[in-house]
N, C-alpha and C positions, 0 to 999 in steps of 0.2 A: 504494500500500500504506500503511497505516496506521501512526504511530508509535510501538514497543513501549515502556511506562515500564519501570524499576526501582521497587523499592520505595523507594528511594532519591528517584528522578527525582519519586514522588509527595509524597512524606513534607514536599519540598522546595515541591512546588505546592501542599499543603494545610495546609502551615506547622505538621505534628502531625510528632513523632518517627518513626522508620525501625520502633519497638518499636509504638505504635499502627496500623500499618499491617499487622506481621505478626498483629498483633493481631487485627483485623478479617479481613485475610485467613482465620487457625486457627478462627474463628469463624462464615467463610462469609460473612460479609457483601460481602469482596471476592471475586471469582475472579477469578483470572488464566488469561492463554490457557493453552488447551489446544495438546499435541503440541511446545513450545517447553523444550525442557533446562532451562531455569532462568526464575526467576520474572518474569514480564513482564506487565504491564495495556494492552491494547490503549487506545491513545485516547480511540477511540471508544466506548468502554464507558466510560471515565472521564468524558467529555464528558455522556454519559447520566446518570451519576451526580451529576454537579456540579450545584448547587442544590438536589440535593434530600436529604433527611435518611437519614444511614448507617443502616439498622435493621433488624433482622433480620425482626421481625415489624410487625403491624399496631397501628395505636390500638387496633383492635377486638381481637386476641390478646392484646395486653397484659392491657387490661381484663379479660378472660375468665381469665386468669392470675392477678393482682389476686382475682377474687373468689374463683379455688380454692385460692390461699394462706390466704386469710382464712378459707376453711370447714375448711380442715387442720388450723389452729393453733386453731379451736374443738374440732375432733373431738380433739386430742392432747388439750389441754386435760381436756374431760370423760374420757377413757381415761386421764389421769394422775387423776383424781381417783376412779375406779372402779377403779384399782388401790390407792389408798392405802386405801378404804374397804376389800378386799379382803386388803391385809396387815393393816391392825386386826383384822380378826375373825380371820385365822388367828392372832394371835399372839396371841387371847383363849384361842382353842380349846387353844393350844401350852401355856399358862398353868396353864388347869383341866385339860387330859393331866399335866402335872405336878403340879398340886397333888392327884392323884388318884394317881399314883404312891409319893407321899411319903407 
C-alpha cells in the first residue's frame, strides 16, 4: 500500500509553507485521496507530480487567456469612452432643457 502524506509531510518535502499547499490544494491543482476522513496525498500521485511544474492550466490556456484579457481591457476601454461621449451630450441636452425653461 502506498504512503498517505499530510499536508504537513508535503509542505516539508517541497520546502513551501503548510499555507501554499492548502493553497494549491482550494485551487485544485493538488487533490488529495478520495474516501480518506482527512487530508492525505497519496505518494504516488506526489511522485507523479515531482519534476514537473504545479499548474492548473496549459502554456497554451494561458496564452489564450493573455489575449482575452487584452481584448476586454480594449473593449472596457472604448465602452468607457462611448459612455463619456454619451454623458456630454446628455448634459448638453440637460443645459438647453434648462436654458429653455428659464
Amino acid at each position: 500500500m502506498t504512503k498517505l502524506l499530510t499536508q504537513q509531510d508535503l509542505a516539508e518535502r517541497w520546502q513551501v509553507s503548510v499555507r501554499a499547499i492548502e493553497n494549491w490544494r482550494k485551487e485544485g491543482i493538488l487533490e488529495p485521496c478520495k474516501g480518506v476522513p482527512v487530508i492525505r496525498f497519496s505518494e504516488d500521485y506526489i511522485a507523479k507530480l515531482e519534476g514537473v511544474e504545479l499548474k492548473k492550466t496549459s502554456p497554451l490556456q494561458v496564452r489564450k487567456l493573455e489575449i482575452e484579457i487584452k481584448r476586454l481591457r480594449q473593449e472596457n476601454e472604448e465602452l468607457k469612452r462611448t459612455l463619456a461621449r454619451i454623458s456630454a451630450e446628455a448634459s448638453k441636452v440637460y443645459i438647453m432643457e434648462k436654458e429653455e425653461v428659464s
